[in-house]
C-alpha beads as a LAMMPS data file, in Angstrom:
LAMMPS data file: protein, C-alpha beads

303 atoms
302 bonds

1 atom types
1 bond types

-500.0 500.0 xlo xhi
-500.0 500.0 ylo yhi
-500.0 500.0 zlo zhi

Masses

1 110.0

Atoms # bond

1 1 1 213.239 191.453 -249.737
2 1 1 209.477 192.873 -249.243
3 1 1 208.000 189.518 -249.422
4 1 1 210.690 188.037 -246.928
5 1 1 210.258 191.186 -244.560
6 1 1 206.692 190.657 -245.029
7 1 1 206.547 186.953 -243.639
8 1 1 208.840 188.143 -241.110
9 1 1 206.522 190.280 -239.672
10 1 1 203.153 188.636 -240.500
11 1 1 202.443 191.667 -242.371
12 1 1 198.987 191.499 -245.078
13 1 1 197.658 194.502 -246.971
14 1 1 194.662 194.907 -249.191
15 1 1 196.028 195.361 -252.889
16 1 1 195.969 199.505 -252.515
17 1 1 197.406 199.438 -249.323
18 1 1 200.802 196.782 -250.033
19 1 1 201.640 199.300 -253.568
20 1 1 201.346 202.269 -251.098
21 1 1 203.157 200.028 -248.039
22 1 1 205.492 198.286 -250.604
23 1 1 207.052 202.351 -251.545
24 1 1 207.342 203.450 -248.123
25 1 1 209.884 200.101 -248.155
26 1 1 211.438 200.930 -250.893
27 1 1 212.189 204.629 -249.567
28 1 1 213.113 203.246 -245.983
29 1 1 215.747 200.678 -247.731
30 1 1 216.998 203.691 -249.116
31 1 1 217.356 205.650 -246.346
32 1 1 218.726 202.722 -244.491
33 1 1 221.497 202.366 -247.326
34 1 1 222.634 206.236 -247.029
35 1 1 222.805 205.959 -243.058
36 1 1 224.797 203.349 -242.880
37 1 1 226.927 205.094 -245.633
38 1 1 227.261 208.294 -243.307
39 1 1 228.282 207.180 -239.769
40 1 1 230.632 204.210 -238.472
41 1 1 229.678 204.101 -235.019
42 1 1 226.332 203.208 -235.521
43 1 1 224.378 200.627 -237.580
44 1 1 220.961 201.021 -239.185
45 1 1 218.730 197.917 -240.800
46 1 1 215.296 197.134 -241.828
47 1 1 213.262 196.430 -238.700
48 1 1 209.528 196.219 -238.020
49 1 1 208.859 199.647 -238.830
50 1 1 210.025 199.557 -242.318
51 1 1 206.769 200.064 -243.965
52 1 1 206.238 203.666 -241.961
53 1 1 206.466 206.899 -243.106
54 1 1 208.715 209.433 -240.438
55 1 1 205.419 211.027 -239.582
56 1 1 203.568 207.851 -238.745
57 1 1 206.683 206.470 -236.694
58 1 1 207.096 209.791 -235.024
59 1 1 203.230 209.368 -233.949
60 1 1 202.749 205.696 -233.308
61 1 1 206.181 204.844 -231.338
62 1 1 207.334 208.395 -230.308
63 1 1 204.527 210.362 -229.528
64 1 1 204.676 209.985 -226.024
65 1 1 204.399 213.724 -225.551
66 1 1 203.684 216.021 -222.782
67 1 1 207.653 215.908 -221.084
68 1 1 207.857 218.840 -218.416
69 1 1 209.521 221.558 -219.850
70 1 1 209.530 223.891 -216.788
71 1 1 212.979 224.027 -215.252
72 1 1 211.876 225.531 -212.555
73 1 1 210.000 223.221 -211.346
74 1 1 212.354 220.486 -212.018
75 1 1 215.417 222.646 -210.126
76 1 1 212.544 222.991 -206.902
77 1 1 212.667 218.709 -207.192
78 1 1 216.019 218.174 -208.090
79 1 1 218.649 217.029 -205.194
80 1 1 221.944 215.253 -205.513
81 1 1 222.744 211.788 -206.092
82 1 1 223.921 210.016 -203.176
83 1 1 227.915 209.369 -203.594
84 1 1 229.174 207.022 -204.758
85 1 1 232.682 208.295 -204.703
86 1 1 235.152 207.009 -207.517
87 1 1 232.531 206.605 -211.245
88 1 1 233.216 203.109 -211.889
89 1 1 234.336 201.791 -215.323
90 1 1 230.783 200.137 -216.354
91 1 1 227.623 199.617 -214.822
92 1 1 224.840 197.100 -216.311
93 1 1 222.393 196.201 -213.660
94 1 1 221.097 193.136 -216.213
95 1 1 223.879 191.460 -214.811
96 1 1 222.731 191.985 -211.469
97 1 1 219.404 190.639 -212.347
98 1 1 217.003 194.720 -211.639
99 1 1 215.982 194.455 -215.003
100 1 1 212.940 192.655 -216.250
101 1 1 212.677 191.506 -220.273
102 1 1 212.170 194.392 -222.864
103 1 1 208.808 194.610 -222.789
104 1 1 206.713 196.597 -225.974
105 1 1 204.201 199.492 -226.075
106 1 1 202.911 198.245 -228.956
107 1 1 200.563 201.484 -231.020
108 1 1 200.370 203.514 -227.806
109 1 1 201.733 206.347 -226.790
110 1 1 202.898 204.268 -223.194
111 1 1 206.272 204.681 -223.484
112 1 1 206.398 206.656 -219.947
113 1 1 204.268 203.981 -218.232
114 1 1 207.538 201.507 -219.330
115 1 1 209.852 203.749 -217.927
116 1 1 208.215 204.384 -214.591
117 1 1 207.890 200.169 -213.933
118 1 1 211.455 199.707 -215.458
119 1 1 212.843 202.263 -212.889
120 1 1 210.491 200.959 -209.945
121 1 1 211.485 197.382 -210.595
122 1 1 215.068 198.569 -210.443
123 1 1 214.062 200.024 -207.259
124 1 1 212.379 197.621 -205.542
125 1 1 214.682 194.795 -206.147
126 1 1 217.653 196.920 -205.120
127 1 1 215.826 197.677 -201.796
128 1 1 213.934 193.824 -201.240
129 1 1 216.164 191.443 -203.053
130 1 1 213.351 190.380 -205.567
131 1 1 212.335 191.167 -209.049
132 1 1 208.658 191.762 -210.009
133 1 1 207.448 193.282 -213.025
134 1 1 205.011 195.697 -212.302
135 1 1 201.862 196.408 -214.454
136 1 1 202.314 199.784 -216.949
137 1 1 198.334 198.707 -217.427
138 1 1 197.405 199.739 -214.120
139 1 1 199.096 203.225 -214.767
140 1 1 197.579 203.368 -218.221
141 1 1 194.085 202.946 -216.291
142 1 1 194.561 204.722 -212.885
143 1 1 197.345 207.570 -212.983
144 1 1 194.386 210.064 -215.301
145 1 1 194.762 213.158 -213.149
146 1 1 197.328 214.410 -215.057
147 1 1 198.822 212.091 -217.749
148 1 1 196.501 210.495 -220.889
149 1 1 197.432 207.282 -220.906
150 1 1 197.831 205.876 -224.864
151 1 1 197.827 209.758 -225.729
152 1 1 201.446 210.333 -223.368
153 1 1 202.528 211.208 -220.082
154 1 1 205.475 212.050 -217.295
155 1 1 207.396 209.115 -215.451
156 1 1 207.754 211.358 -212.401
157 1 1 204.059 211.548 -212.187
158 1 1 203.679 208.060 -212.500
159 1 1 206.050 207.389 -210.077
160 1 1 203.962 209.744 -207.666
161 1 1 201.227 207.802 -207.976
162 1 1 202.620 204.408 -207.432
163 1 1 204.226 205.963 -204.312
164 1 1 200.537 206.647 -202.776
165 1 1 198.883 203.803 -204.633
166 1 1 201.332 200.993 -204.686
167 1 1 201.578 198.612 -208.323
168 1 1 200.209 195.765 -209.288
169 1 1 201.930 192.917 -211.064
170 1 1 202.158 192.185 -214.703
171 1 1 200.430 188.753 -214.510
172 1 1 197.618 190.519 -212.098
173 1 1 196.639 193.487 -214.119
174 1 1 198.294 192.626 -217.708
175 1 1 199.061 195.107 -220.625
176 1 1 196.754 195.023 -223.270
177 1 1 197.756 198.683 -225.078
178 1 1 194.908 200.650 -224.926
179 1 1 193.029 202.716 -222.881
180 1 1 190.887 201.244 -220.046
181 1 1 188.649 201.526 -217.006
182 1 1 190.335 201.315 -213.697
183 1 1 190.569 197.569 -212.327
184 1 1 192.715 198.577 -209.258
185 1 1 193.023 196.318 -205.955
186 1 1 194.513 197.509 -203.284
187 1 1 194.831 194.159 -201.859
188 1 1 197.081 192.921 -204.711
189 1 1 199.025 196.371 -204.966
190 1 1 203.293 196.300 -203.926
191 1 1 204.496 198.987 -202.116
192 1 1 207.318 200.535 -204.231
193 1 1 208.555 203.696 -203.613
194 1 1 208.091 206.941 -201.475
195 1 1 208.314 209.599 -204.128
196 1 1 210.402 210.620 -206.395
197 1 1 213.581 212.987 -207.499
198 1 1 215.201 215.017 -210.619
199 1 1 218.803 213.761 -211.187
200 1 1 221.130 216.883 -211.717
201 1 1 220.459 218.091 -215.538
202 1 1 222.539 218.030 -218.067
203 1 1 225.325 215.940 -216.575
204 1 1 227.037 212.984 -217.581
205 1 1 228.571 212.495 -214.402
206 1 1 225.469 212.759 -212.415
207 1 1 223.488 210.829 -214.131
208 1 1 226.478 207.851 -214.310
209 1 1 226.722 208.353 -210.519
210 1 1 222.679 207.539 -210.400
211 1 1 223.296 204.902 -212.420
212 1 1 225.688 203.623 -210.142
213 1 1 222.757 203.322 -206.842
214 1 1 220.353 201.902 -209.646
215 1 1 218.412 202.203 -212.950
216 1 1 217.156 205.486 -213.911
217 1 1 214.188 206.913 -216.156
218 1 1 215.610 209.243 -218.635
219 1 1 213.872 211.284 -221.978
220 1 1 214.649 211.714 -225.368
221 1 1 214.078 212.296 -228.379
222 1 1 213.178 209.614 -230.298
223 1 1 211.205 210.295 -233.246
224 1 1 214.159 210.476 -235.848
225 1 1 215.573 208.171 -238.613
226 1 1 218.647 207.071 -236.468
227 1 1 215.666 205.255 -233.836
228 1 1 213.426 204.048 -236.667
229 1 1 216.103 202.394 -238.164
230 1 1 218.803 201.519 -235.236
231 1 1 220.347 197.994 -235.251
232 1 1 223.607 198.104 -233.144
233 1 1 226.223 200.982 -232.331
234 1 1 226.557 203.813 -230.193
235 1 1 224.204 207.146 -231.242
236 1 1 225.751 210.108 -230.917
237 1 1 223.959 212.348 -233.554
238 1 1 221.166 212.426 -235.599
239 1 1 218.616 213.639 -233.058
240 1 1 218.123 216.963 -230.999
241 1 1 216.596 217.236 -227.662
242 1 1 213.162 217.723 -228.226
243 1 1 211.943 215.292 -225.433
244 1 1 209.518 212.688 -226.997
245 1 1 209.617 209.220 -225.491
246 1 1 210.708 208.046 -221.889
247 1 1 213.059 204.955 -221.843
248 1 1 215.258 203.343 -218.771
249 1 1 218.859 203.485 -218.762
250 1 1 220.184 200.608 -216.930
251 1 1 224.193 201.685 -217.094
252 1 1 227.018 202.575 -218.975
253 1 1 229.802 200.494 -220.688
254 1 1 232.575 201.582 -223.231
255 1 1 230.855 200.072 -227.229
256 1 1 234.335 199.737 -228.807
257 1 1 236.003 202.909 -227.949
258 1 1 233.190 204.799 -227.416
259 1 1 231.451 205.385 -224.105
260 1 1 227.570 204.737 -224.326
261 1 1 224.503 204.634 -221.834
262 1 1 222.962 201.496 -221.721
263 1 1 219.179 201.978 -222.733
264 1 1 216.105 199.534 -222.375
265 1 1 213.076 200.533 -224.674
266 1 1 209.766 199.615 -225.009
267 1 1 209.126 198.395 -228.672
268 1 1 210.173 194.927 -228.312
269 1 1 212.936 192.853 -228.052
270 1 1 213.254 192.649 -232.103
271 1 1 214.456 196.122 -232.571
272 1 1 217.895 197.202 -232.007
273 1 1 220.141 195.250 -229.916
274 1 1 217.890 192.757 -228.330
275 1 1 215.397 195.751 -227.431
276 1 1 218.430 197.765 -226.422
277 1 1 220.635 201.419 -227.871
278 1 1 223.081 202.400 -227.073
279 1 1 223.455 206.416 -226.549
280 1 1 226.862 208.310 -226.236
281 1 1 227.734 209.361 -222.948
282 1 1 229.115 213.194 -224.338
283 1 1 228.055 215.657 -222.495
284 1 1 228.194 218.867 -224.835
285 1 1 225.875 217.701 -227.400
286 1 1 222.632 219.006 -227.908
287 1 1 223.665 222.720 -225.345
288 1 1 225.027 219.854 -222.658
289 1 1 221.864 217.919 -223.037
290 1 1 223.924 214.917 -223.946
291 1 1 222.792 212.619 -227.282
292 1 1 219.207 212.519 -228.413
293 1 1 218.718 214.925 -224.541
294 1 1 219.278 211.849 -222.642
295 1 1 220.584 214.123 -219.968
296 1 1 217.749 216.983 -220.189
297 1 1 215.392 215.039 -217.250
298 1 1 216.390 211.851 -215.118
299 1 1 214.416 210.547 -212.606
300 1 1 214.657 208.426 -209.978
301 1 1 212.558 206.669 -207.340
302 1 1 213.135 207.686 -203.166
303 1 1 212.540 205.527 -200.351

Bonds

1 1 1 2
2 1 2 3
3 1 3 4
4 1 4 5
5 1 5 6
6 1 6 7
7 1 7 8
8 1 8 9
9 1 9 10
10 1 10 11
11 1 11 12
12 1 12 13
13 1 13 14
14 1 14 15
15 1 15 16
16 1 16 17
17 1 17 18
18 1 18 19
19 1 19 20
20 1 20 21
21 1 21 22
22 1 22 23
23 1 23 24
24 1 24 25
25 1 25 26
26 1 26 27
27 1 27 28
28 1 28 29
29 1 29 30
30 1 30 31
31 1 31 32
32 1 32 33
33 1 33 34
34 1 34 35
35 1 35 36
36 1 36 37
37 1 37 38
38 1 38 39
39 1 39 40
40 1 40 41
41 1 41 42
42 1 42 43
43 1 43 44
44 1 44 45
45 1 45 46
46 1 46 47
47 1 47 48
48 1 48 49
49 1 49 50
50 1 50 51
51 1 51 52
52 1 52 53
53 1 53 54
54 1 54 55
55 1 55 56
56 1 56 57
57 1 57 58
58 1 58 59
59 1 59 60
60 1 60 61
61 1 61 62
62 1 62 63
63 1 63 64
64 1 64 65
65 1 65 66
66 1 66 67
67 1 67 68
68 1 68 69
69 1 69 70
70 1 70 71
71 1 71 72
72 1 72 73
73 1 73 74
74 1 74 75
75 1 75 76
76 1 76 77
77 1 77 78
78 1 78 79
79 1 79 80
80 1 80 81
81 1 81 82
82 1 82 83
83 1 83 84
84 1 84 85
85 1 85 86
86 1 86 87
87 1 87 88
88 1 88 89
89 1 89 90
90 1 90 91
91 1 91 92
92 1 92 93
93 1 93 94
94 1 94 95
95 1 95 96
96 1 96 97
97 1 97 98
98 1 98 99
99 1 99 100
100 1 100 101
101 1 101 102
102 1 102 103
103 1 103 104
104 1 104 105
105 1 105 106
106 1 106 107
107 1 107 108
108 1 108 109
109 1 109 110
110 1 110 111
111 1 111 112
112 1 112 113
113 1 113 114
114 1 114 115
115 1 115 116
116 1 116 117
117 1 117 118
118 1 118 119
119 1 119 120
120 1 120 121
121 1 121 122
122 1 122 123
123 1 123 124
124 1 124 125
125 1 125 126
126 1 126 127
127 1 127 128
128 1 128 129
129 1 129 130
130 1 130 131
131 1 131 132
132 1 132 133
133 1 133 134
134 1 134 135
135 1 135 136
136 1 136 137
137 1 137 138
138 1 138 139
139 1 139 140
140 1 140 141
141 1 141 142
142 1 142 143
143 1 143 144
144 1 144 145
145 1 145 146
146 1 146 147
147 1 147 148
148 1 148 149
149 1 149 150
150 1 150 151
151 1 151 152
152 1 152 153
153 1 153 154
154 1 154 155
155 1 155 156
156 1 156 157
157 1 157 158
158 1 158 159
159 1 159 160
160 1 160 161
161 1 161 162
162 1 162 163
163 1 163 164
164 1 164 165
165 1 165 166
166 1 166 167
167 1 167 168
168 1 168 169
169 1 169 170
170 1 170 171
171 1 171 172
172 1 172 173
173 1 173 174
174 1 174 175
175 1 175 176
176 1 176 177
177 1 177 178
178 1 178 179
179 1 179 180
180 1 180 181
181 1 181 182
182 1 182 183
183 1 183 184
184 1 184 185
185 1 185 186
186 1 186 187
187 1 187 188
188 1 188 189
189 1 189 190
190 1 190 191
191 1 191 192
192 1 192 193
193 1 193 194
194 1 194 195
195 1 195 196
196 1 196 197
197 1 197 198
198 1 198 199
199 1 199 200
200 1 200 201
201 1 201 202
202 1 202 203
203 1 203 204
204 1 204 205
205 1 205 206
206 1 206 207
207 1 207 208
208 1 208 209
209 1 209 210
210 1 210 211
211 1 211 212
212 1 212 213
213 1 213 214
214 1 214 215
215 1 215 216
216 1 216 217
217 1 217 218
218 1 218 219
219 1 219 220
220 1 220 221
221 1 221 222
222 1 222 223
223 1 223 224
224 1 224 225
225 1 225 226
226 1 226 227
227 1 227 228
228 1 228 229
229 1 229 230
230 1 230 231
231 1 231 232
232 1 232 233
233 1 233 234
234 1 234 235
235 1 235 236
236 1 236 237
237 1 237 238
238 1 238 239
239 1 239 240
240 1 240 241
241 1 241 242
242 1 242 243
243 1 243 244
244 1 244 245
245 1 245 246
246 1 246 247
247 1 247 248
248 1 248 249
249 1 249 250
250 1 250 251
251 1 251 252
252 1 252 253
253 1 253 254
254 1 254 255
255 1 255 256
256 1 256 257
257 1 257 258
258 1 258 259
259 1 259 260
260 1 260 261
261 1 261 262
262 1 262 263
263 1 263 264
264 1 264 265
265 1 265 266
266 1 266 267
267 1 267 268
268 1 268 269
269 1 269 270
270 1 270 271
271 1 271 272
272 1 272 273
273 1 273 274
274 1 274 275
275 1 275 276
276 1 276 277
277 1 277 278
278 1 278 279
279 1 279 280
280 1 280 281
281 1 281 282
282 1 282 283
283 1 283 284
284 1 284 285
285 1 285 286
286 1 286 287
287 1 287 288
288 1 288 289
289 1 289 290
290 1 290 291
291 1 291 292
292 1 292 293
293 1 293 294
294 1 294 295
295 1 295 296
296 1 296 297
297 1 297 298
298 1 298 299
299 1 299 300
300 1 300 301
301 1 301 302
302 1 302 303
């Protein structure tokens, strides 16, 4: 199984490193085997990250950091969804062509760079008719006021600055995970939003009636066994609320007979469902936070 996974993922050690690597496996495929044993709704498998340790997933994939915290603040820039009247059964604007491919962060701490171009694609397509995919580089690069780039940052920032700056495209300015000097152009920069709003916390319905005008950035926690090792399913437990990574919901379907958000991430299109999880739409978990806080802090662009 290690030497299969290990083709699989064009994985090479030095000698010290692959007896060290090869236990961390061992432990994973462990873990694996006693999640899968514990829950039915959910399904758990050896993926990419098999050969880390919690800590070093929790800092390489999750450690997007530095989520606002101050409700305050996000009450002062909250307002409410426009209505939509009747919630409709599903939503899944991949069908409706607002979502780009999963894209991946690869080892940097990104993850709210995807979000922000995930819901700004969403955005701009509902609003022109046309789908771009808009460079997280040039956020990575630019937006340094007050997020870090590789070392984390907020979507609603980013979306500020995108709002005053305008985004380049992918194929322009591409990704290249790491830190970097500025390369803006104005001249090849999109106009994509105005500004930007807090979705009503901790509220299913809320944020399934944003998710009815469009996709939405959403946080969660993310630095827990059930995201490590998720393969298909609906989560609905094993992980709090302590905000860690910034991911796109893009609707809301029924997963068997469970209720789910529909959930793009940013670490490829080889883990979980095609790049995809699916989170339970309950409200009362996690103090009406919803599953893994995925109702704690939605954002969404404004004209």
């Amino acid at each position: 199984m290690w030497e299969a996974w290990k083709v699989q993922h064009k994985k090479t050690y030095r000698a010290a490193e692959e007896a060290m690597r090869f236990g961390i496996f061992i432990e994973n495929v462990k873990k694996i085997n006693r999640l899968n044993a514990e829950n039915t709704d959910v399904k758990f498998a050896i993926n990419k990250f098999a050969d880390l340790t919690a800590y070093e997933f929790k800092t390489q994939q999750a450690g997007c950091g530095f989520v606002e915290k101050n409700r305050n603040f996000i009450a002062q820039h909250t307002a409410p969804v426009r209505s939509v009247g009747a919630l409709p059964d599903a939503v899944d604007w991949r069908n409706k062509g607002a979502v780009t491919p999963v894209k991946d962060q690869g080892q940097c701490g990104s993850c709210w760079t995807f979000s922000t171009t995930g819901v700004l694609e969403g955005f701009y397509f509902i609003n022109n008719g046309k789908l771009l995919s808009f460079s997280e580089q040039q956020i990575v690069d630019c937006d340094t006021d007050q997020d870090e780039g590789c070392n984390g940052g907020w979507p609603y920032l980013a979306v500020e600055y995108a709002a005053k700056n305008g985004l380049e495209q992918e194929s322009d300015y591409p990704y290249t995970a790491e830190d970097g000097d500025c390369q803006y152009s104005k001249d090849k920069a999109v106009k994509v939003a105005g500004g930007y709003q807090f979705v009503t916390a901790n509220s299913t319905d809320s944020l399934k009636s944003a998710l009815v005008n469009g996709p939405v950035s959403v946080a969660i926690e993310a630095d827990q066994d059930v995201f490590q090792f998720y393969s298909k399913g609906v989560i609905s437990a094993g992980c709090g609320a302590e905000l860690d990574h910034a991911v796109l919901a893009v609707g809301y379907q029924k997963v068997g007979v469970l209720e789910a958000f529909i959930v793009k991430n940013s670490w490829g299109a080889s883990w979980g469902q095609d790049g995809y999880v699916y989170i339970s739409t309950i409200n009362k978990l996690n103090k009406n936070q919803g599953a893994c806080g995925i109702l704690a802090q939605p954002v969404i662009p404004t004209a």
